[in-house]
N, C-alpha and C positions, 0 to 999 in steps of 0.2 A: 556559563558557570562550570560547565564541566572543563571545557580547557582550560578554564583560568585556575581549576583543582589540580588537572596535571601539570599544570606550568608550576606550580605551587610546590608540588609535591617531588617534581626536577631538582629545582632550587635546594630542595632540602638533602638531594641526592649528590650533588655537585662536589661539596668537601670530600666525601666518601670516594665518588670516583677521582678524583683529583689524586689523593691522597695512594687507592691504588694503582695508578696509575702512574706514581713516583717512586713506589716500591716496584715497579714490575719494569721500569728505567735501571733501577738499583740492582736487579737481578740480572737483567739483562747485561750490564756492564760486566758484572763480577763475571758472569760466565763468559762473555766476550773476551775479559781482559786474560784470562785463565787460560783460553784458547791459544790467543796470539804469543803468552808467556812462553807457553810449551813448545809454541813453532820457533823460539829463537830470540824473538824480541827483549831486546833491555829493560829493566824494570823503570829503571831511572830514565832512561831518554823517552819514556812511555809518559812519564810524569812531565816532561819539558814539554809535550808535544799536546796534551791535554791542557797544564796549563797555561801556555801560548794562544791556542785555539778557544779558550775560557774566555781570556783577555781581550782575542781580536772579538768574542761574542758578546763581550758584557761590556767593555767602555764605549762602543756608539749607543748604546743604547744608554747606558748612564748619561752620555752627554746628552742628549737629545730630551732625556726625562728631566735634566737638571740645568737647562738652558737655559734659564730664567734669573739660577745660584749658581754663578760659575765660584765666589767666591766659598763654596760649602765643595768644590773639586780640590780644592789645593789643601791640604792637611800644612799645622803648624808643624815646628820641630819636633815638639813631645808627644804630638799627635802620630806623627811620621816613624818615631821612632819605637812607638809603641805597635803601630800597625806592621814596621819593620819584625821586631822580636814577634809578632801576633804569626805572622806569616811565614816565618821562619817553621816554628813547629806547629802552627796549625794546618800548613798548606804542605810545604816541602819535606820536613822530616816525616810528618803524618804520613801523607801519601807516599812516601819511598819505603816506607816501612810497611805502609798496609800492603801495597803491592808483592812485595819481595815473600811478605807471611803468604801472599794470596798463592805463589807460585811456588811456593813452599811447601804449605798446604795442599789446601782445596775449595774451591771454591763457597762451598756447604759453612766451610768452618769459620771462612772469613767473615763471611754476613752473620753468621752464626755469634763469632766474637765485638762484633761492631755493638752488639746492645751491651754488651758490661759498661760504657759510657757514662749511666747514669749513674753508676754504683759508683766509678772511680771519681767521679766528679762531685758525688756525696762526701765522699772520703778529706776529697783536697779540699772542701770549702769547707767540710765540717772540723776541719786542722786548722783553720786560719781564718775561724771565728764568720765566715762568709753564711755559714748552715746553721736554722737552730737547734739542738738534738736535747731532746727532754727523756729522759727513759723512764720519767712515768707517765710518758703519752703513746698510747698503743700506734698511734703512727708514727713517732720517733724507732718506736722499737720496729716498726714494719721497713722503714728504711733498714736501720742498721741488722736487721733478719735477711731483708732483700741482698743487703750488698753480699754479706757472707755466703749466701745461695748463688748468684753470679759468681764469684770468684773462685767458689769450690767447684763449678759448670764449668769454668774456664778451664782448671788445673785436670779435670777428667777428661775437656778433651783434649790437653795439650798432653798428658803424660800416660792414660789410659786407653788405646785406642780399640782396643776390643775385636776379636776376631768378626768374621763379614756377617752380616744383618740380614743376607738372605742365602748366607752361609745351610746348607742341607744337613751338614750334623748338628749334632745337640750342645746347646751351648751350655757350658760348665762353669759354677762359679772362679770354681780356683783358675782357668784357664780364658776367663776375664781379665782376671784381677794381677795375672801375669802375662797378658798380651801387651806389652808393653810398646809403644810408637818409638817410628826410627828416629836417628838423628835428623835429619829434615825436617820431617811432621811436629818435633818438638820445638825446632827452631824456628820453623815458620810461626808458630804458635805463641813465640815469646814474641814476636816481630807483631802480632798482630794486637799483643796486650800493649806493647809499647804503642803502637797506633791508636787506641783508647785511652791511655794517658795523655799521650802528645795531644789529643780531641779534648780528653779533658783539661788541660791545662788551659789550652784556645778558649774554653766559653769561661772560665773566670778570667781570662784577661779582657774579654769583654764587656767588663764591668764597668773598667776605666775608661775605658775606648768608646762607648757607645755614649757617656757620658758626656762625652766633650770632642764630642767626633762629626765629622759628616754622615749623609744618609744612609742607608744600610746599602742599595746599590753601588754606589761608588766608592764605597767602603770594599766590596766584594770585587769590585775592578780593582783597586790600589790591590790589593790581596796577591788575586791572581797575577799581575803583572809584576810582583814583587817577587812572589815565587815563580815565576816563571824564570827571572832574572837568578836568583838563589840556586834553582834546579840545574840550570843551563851550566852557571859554574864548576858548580859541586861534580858534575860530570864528564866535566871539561879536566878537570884532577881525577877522577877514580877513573875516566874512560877516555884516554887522550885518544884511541884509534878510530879515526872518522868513519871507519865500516861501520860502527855502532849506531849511526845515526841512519842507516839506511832501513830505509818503507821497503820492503823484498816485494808486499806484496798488495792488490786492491783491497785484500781482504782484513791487516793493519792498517791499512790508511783507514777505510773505514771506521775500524774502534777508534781510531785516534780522533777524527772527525764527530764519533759519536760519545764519547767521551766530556769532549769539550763542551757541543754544544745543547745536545744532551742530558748526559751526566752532573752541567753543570747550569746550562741559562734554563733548560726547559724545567729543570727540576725546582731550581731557586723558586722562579715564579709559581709554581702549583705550590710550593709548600710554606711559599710567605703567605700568598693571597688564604691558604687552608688556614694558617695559625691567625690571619686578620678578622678572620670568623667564625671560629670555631675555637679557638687557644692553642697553644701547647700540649698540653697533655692530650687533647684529641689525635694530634697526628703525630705523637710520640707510640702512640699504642699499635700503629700500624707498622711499628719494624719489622717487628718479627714475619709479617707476611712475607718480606725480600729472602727472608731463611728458609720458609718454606717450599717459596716458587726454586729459589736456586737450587735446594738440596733436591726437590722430584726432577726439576730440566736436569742437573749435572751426572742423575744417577739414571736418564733415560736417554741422553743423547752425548753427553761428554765420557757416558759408563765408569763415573766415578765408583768408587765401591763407596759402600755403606758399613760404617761401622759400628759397634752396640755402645761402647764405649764413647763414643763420641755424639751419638746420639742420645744416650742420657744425658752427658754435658750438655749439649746446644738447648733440650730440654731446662735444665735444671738452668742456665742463664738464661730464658725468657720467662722462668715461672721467675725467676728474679727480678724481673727487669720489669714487671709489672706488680710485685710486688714493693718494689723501691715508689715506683709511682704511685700505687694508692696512695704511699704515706707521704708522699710528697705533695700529695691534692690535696691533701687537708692547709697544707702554708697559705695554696695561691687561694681558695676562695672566691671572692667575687673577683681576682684578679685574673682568675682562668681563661680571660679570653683574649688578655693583653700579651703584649710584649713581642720578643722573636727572639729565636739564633737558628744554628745551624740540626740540620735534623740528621746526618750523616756522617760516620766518625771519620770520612775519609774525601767529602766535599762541603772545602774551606766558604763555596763560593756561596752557599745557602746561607741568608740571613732575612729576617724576615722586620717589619718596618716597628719601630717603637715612637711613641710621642715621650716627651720631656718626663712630665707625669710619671710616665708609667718607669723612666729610666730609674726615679728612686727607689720604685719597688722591687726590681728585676734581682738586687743581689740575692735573696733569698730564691731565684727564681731559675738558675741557670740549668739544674739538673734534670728537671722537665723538660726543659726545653733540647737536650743533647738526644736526638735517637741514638738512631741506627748507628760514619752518619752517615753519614751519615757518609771523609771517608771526604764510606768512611772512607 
């Protein structure tokens, strides 16, 4: 009895560690990637080599899982060409943006900005009739409360950056409020809200997609392989010099290695199998942990500095980004524990398994379901 209570009581433990255990891949990468940026590495040829290494890890295993449906491998025309545009900016513009903000930035700020996702993806569905917004329902008004709290977190820490946080003099309002971030820090920062749009745009076009598509795995290989092809191009025009494409060192192969397989097949599976058990909004809530781990590792071994103003921001979009979600748990209901997409606003390759059923439900559903991303 008593084992069969702790085996029991594992079980109930598993989503949870699953779940951190995908945000502690998530931090890891950003500071990984953050590293290798500063030693020299292309942002862009970082993105062709991740999602390459996605592709070679997710389509043997697609095939092998889907050996029985080869005919659910081949997408139609409309099918094809909606995963095409899907892949475009959910996979290639996303990630060349998140990356570029990340190296721009800070590592702190990127994870930090990956949860306004759900705010901007309230926004675009609630534009184009996808969201339902009642403002005399106190969880309509907690969404549209939430987003505005995200967005004004973004704008503090993209244009506020506030003298250092463990700065020894005394901190002065006026001398907040006019520490203003350099050209970099702001542009990194516009680069990483555009990666949160480009993420949000991706889960409403999965609406159409998932609808009359193949299964979510080999959906996430066409993806990756799509963008992998996308990427390769695009840097084959903005980066004609082959030096660019060099590994200098064990220590880029690596991320790139870890990245791919990582960043993308280990993560996919812990956070599909989390949402097949516990929902979306379960393992939406765990973003902000990836914020927390990066900002203490970046300010204890990368010796990022810390700054006040950007710390109320990062603040002020995760009191948002779970206040968007309360009022978005009132829509799903008993539908809480269906559905999937991606948890990361800057990994296209996360998607998690839906039945038929649950596809007519999901339009109301996609902004739960957007973490981190996730990416992000």
């Amino acid at each position: 009895m008593a084992g069969g209570g702790a085996g029991g009581s594992w079980e109930e433990y598993k989503p949870c560690a699953a779940m951190v255990a995908a945000q502690c891949i998530y931090a890891a990468l950003a500071l990984w990637a953050k590293a290798v940026f500063t030693r020299g590495m292309s942002t862009m040829v970082f993105v062709v080599y991740r999602q390459a290494i996605a592709t070679v890890f997710l389509v043997p295993v697609a095939i092998v899982a889907n050996r029985k449906k080869t005919k659910e491998m081949r997408p139609g025309m409309t099918g094809f060409s909606l995963v095409f545009v899907a892949s475009l900016f959910g996979a290639t513009v996303n990630q060349y943006v998140y990356y570029q903000g990340l190296h721009l930035g800070s590592s702190s700020m990127a994870t930090a900005m990956t949860n306004l996702t759900p705010a901007i993806t309230f926004v675009m569905a609630a534009s184009i009739g996808l969201e339902r917004v009642d403002v005399k329902k106190p969880r309509s008004l907690a969404k549209i409360f939430g987003t505005v709290v995200c967005v004004g977190g973004a704008m503090a820490m993209a244009f506020f950056k506030g003298p250092r946080l463990l700065s020894s003099s005394l901190v002065d309002l006026n001398v907040l409020l006019h520490s203003s971030a350099s050209r970099a820090w702001v542009i990194g920062a516009m680069f990483l809200i555009c990666s949160s749009c480009c993420w949000s745009l991706w889960l409403i076009l999965q609406v159409p997609i998932c609808k009359s598509y193949m299964d979510p795995l080999t959906l996430s290989a066409w993806m990756c392989f799509l963008s992998t092809l996308q990427s390769a191009l695009l840097v084959s025009f903005l980066l004609p010099d082959m030096n660019a494409w060099k590994i200098h060192s064990i220590f880029e192969l690596c991320c790139c290695l870890f990245a791919g397989a990582f960043g993308s097949g280990v993560t996919y599976f812990l956070q599909s199998w989390c949402i097949s058990v516990r929902g979306p909004l379960y393992s939406a809530m765990f973003n902000p942990l990836s914020t927390v781990i990066t900002t203490a590792v970046a300010a204890a071994i990368l010796h990022e500095e810390l700054h006040i103003g950007s710390l109320f921001g990062a603040m002020a979009v995760v009191a948002g980004l779970y206040i968007v979600l309360w009022g978005k748990g009132g829509d799903g209901g008993s539908k809480s524990t269906g559905g999937s997409a991606p948890e990361h606003a800057h990994d296209v390759e996360k998607t998690a398994a839906r039945s038929d059923s649950q596809l007519n439900a999901a339009i109301t559903e996609p902004l739960l379901e957007a973490g981190n991303p996730a990416e992000k």
